[in-house]
C-alpha positions as CSV (number, residue, x, y, z in Angstrom):
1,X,160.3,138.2,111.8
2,X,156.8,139.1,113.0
3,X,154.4,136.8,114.7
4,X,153.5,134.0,113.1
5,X,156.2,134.4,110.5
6,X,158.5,131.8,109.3
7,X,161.6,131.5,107.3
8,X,163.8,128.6,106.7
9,X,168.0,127.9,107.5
10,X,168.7,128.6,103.8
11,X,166.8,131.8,103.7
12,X,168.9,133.2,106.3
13,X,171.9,131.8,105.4
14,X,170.9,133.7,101.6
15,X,169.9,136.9,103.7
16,X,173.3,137.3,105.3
17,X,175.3,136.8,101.9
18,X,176.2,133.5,102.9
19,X,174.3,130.8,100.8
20,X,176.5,127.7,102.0
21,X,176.6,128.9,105.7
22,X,173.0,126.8,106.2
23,X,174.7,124.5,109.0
24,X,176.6,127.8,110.1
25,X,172.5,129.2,110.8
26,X,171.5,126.0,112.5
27,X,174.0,126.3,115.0
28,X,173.5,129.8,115.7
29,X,170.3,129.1,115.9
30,X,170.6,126.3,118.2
31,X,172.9,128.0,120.3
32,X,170.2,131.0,121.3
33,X,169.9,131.4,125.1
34,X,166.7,133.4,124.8
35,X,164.1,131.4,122.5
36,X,161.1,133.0,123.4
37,X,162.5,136.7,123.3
38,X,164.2,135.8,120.0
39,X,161.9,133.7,118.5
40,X,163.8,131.1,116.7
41,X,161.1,128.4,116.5
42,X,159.9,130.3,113.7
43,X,162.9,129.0,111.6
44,X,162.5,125.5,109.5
45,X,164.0,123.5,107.7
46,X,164.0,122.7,103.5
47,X,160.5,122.4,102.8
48,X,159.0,124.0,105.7
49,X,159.6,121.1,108.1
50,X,159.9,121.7,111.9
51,X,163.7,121.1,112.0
52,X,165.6,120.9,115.3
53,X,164.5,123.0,118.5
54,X,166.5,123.4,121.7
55,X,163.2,123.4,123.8
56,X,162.3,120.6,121.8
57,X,159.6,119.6,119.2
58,X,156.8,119.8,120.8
59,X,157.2,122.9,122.5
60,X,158.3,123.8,118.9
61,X,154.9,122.6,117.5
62,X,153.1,124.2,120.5
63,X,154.4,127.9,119.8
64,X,154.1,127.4,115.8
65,X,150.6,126.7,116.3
66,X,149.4,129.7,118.7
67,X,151.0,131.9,116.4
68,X,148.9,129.8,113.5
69,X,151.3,128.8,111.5
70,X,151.2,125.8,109.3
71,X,154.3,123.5,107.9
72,X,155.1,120.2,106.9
C-alpha cells in the first residue's frame, strides 16, 4: 500500500483468494514484528474503523493522521 493508503481485513483476505480468512488477516496482521517498516496501521476494519493495533490506538490514530487519512 502506498502512503496514506488504506485497505480493510476483508479486502485482503478477498486479495489473497481467501474471502472467509478475515480473522486469519487480523492475526497476521497482529502478529507483525516490524509495524512501521510494514505498515499495517493502514489496515481497518468493516466500515473503515480503526480496528486493533499492536502499538496501540492512539499510536494507530497518530500515524493515520500524518499520512492524512480519514476513517470512522
Amino acid at each position: 500500500m502506498k502512503y496514506g493508503q488504506t485497505t480493510t481485513y476483508s479486502e485482503l483476505a478477498d486479495a489473497a483468494g481467501k474471502p472467509s480468512a478475515t480473522r486469519a488477516v487480523g492475526n497476521a496482521v497482529g502478529a507483525n514484528p516490524l509495524p512501521i517498516i510494514i505498515p499495517c496501521h493502514r489496515v481497518l476494519a468493516a466500515g473503515n474503523r480503526l480496528g486493533g493495533f499492536s502499538g496501540g490506538l492512539g499510536r494507530k490514530r497518530k500515524l493515520l493522521r500524518i499520512e492524512g487519512v480519514e476513517w470512522r
